[in-house]
C-alpha positions as CSV (number, residue, x, y, z in Angstrom):
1,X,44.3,-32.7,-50.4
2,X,47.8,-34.0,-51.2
3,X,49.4,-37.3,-49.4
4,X,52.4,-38.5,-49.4
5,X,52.7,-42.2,-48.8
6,X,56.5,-44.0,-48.5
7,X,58.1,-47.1,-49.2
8,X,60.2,-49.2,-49.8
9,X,62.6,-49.0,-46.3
10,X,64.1,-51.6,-44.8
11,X,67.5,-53.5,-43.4
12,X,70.4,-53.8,-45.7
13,X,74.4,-54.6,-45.2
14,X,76.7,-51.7,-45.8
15,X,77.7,-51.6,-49.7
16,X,74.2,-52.5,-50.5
17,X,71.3,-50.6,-52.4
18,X,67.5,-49.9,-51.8
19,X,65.1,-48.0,-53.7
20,X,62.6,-45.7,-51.7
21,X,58.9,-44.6,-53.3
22,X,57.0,-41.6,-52.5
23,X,53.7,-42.1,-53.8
24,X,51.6,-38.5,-54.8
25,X,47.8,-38.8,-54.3
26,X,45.9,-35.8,-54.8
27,X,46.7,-33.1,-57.5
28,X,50.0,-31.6,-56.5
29,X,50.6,-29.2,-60.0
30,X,53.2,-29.5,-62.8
31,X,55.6,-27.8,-61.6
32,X,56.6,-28.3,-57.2
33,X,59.5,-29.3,-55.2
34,X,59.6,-32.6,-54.0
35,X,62.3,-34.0,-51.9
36,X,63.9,-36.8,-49.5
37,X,65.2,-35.7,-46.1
38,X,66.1,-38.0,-43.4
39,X,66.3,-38.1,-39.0
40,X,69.0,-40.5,-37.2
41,X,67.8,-40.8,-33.8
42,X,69.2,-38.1,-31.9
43,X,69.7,-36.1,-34.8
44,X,68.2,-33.3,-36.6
45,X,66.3,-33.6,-40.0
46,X,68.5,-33.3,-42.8
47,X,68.5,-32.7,-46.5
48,X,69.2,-35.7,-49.0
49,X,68.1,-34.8,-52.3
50,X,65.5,-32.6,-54.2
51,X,63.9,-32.6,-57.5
52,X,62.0,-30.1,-59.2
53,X,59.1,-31.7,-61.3
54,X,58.9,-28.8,-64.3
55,X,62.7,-29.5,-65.4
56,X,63.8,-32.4,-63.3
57,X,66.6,-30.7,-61.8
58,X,68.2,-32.6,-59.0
59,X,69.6,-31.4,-56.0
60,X,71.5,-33.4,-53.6
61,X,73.2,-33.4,-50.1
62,X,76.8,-33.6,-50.4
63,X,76.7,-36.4,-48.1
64,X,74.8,-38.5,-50.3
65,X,75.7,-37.1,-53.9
66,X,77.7,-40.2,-56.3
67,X,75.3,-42.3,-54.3
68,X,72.1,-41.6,-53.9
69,X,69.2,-40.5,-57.7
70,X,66.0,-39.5,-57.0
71,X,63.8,-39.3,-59.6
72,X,59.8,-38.6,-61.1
73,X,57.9,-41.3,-62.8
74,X,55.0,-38.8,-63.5
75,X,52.9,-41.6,-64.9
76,X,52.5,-43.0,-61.9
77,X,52.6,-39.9,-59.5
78,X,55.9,-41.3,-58.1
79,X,59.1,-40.1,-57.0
80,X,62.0,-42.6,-56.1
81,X,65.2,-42.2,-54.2
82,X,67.7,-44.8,-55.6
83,X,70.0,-45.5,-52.8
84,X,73.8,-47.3,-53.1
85,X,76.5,-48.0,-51.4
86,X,74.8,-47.9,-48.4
87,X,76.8,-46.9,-45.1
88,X,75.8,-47.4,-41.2
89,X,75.4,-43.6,-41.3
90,X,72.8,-43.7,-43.6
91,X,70.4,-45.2,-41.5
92,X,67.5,-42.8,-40.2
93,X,63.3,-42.5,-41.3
94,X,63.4,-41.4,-44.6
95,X,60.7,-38.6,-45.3
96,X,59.0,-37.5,-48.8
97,X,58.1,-34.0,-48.4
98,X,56.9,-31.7,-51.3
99,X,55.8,-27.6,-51.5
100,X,54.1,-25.9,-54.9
101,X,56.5,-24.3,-57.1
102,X,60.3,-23.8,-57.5
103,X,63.2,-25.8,-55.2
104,X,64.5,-21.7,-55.1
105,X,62.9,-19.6,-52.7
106,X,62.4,-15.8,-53.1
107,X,66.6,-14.9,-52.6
108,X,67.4,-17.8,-55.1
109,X,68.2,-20.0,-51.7
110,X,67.8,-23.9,-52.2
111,X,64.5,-24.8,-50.0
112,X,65.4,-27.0,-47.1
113,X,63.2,-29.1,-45.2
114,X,62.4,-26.6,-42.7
115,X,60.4,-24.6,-46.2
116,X,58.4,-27.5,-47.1
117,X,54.4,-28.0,-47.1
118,X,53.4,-31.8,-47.4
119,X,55.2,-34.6,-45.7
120,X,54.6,-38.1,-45.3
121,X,55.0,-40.2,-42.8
122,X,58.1,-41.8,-43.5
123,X,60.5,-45.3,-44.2
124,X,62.9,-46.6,-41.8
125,X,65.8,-47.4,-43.1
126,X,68.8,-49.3,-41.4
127,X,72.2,-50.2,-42.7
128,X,74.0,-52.1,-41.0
129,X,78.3,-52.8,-40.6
């Protein structure tokens, strides 16, 4: 059985940088979808950024992209979400979710978080002005 377990959230000034971890236990396969997707309170879930674990492909919200890296440290059954420049409307519970096999579903559409399988329970994260 997979978990997801994140970290790495906190309270940071606007302009400044934190560095998320989504920790994989459990054999997840070589080649899956993971991804960061975020909820303001009051808000729907969102998309932030994806990664694909065969190629390392990235994928990212264009509200985040120049800004935000996520990235696979298979070693250590990791995946981070390097996070800069910081704005107030950045701030939201940060989830790690993942799903077996390609970021594309069937009609070559880029999965969203509504298509994935395993999530975690999430990192609050809060930027303040």
């Amino acid at each position: 059985q997979v978990q997801l377990v994140e970290s790495g959230g906190g309270s940071v000034q606007a302009g400044g940088s934190l560095r998320l971890s989504c920790l994989i236990s459990g054999y997840i396969g070589s080649r899956s979808c993971m991804g960061w997707f975020r909820q303001a309170p009051g808000k729907e879930r969102e998309d932030v950024a994806l990664i694909y674990s065969g190629s390392g492909s990235t994928y990212y919200a264009d509200s985040v992209k120049g800004r935000f890296g996520i990235s696979q440290d298979n070693a250590k059954n990791t995946v981070y979400l390097q996070m800069n420049s910081l704005k107030p409307d950045d701030t939201a519970m940060y989830y790690c979710a993942a799903r077996r096999g390609s970021c594309y579903d069937d009609n070559w559409r880029l999965l969203s978080y509504g298509d994935m399988d395993i999530w975690g329970k999430g990192t609050l994260v809060t930027v303040s002005s």
